[in-house]
C-alpha positions as YAML, in Angstrom:
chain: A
units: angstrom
residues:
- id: 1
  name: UNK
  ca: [3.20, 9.20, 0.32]
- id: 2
  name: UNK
  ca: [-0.68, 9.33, 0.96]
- id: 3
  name: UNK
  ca: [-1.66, 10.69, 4.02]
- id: 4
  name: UNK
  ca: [-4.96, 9.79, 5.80]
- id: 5
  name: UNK
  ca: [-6.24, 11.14, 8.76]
- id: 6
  name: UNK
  ca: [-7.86, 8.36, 10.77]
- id: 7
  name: UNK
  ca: [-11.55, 9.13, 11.43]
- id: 8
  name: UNK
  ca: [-13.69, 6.30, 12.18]
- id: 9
  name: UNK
  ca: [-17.56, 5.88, 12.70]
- id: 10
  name: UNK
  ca: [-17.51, 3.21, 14.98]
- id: 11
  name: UNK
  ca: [-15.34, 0.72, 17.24]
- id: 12
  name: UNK
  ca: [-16.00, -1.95, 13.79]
- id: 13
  name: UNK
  ca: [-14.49, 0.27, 11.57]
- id: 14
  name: UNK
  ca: [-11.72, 0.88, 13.52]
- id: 15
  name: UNK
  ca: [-11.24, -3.34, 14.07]
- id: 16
  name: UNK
  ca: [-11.77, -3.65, 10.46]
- id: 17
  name: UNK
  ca: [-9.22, -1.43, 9.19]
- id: 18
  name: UNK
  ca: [-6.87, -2.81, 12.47]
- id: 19
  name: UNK
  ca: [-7.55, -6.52, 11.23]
- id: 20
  name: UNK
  ca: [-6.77, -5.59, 7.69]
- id: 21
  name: UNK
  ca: [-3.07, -3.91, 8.77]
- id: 22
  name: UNK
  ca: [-2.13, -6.81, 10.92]
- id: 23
  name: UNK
  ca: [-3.25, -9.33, 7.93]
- id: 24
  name: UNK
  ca: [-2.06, -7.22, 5.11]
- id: 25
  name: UNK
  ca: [1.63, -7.92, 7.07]
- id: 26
  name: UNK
  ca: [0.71, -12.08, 6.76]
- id: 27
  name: UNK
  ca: [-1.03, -11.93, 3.39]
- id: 28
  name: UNK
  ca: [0.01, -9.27, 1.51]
- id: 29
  name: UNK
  ca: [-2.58, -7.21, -1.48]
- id: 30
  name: UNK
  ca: [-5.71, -9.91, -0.23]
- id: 31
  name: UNK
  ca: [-7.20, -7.99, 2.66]
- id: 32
  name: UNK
  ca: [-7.21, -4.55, 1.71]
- id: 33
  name: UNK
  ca: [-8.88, -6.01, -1.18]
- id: 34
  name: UNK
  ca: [-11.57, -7.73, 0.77]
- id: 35
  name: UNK
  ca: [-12.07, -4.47, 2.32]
- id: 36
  name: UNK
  ca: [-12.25, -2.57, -0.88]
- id: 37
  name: UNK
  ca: [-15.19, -4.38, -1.82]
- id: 38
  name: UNK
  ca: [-16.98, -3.53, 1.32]
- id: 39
  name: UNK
  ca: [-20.25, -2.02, 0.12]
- id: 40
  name: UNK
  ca: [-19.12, 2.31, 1.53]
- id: 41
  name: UNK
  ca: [-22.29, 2.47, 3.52]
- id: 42
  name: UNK
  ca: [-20.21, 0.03, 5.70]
- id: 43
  name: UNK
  ca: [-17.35, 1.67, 6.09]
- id: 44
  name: UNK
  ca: [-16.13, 4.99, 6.77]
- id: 45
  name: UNK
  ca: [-14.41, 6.91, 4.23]
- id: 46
  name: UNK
  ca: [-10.76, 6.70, 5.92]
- id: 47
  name: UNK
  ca: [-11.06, 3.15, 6.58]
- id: 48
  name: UNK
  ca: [-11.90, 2.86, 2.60]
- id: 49
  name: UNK
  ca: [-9.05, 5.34, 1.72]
- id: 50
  name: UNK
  ca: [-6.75, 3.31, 4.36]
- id: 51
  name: UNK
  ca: [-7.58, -0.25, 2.13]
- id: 52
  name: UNK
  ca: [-7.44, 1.26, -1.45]
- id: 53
  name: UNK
  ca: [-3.59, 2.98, -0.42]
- id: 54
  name: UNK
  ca: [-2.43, -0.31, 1.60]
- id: 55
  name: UNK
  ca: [-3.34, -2.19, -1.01]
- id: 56
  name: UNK
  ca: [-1.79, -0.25, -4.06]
- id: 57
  name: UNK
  ca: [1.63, -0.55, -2.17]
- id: 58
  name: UNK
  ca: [1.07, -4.44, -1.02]
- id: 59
  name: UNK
  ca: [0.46, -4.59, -4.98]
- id: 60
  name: UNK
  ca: [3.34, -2.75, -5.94]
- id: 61
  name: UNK
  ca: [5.49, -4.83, -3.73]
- id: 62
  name: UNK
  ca: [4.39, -8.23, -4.74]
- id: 63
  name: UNK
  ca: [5.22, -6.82, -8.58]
- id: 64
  name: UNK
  ca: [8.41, -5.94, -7.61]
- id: 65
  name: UNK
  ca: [8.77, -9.25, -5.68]
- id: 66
  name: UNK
  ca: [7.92, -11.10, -8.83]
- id: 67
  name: UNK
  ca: [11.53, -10.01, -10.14]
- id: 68
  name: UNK
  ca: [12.66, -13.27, -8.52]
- id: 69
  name: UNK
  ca: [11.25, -15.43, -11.09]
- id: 70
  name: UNK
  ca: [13.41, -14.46, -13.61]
- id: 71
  name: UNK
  ca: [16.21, -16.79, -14.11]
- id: 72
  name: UNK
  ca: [19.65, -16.62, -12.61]
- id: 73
  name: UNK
  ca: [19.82, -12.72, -12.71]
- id: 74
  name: UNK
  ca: [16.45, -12.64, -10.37]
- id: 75
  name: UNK
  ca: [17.57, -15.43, -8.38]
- id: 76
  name: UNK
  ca: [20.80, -13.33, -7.00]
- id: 77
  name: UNK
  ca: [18.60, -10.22, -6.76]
- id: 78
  name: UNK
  ca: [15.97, -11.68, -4.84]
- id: 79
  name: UNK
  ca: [18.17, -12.33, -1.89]
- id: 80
  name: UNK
  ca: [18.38, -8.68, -1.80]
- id: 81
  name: UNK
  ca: [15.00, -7.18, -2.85]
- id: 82
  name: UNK
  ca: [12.98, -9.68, -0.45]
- id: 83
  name: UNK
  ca: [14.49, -8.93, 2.57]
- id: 84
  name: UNK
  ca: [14.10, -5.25, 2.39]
- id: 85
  name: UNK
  ca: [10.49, -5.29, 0.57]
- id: 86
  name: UNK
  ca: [10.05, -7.60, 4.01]
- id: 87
  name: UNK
  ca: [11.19, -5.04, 5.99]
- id: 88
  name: UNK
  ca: [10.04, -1.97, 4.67]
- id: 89
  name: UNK
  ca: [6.56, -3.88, 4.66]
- id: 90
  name: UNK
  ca: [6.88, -4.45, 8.32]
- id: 91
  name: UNK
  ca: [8.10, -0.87, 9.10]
- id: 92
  name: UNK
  ca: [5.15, 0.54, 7.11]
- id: 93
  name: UNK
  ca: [2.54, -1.32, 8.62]
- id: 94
  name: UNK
  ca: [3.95, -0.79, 12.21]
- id: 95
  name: UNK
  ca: [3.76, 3.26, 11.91]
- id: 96
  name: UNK
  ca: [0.07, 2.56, 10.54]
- id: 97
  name: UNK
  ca: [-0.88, 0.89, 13.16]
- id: 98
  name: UNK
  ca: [0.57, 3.04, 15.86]
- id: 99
  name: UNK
  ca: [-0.48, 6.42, 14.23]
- id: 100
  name: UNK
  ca: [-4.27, 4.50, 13.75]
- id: 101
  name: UNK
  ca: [-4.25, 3.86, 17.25]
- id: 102
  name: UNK
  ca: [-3.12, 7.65, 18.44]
- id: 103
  name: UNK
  ca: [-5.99, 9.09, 16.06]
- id: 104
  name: UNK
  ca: [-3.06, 11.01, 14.03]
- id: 105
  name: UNK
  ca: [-2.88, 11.21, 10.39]
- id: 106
  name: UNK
  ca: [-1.66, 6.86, 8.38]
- id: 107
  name: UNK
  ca: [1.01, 7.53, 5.90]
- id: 108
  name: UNK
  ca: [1.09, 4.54, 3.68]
- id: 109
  name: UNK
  ca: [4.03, 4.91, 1.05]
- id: 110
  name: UNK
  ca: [1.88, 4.50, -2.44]
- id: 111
  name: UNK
  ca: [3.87, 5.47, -5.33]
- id: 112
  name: UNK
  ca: [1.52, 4.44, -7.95]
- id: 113
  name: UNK
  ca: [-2.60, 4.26, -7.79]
- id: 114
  name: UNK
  ca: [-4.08, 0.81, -9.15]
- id: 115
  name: UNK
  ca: [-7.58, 1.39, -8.14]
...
């Protein structure tokens, strides 16, 4: 678990980094990307540490979520794993988003670094 403490420059960091949570709950790895590739001088650093942990755990959630494909065996665990990778996603993003807004530290659950 990577804990951030939310400091932000500006009100448009702090709407950036709030647009890419509630997003990040619709479309999954793709925002937190976008906001990766903000040049920094844009940013601040916790709303760039905030996108590069969301979106190694959105990644590592669609890669388990890809177990589905697999044939028959996938099929019967995928109406297991979704719903709680659905959930868990939702739970996550919820406590972000409330401990954003109080100024207190974002845990974000990432379990393995991809950038």
């Amino acid at each position: 678990m990577k804990n951030i403490v939310a400091e932000f420059k500006d009100d448009k960091d702090r709407m950036i980094t709030l647009a890419m949570l509630i997003l990040a709950l619709f479309c999954g790895f793709i925002p937190p990307l976008v906001v990766v590739f903000i040049p920094k001088e844009y940013i601040s650093e916790s709303t760039y540490e905030i996108a590069k942990t969301l979106f190694n755990f959105e990644l590592l959630l669609f890669l388990i979520s890809l177990l589905c494909l697999i044939p028959v065996l996938g099929w019967l665990a995928s109406f297991l794993i979704i719903p709680v990778l659905l959930i868990w996603n939702t739970i996550v993003i919820i406590i972000s988003l409330c401990s954003m807004a109080k100024n207190n530290v974002v845990k974000i659950p990432a379990f393995y670094n991809f950038i």
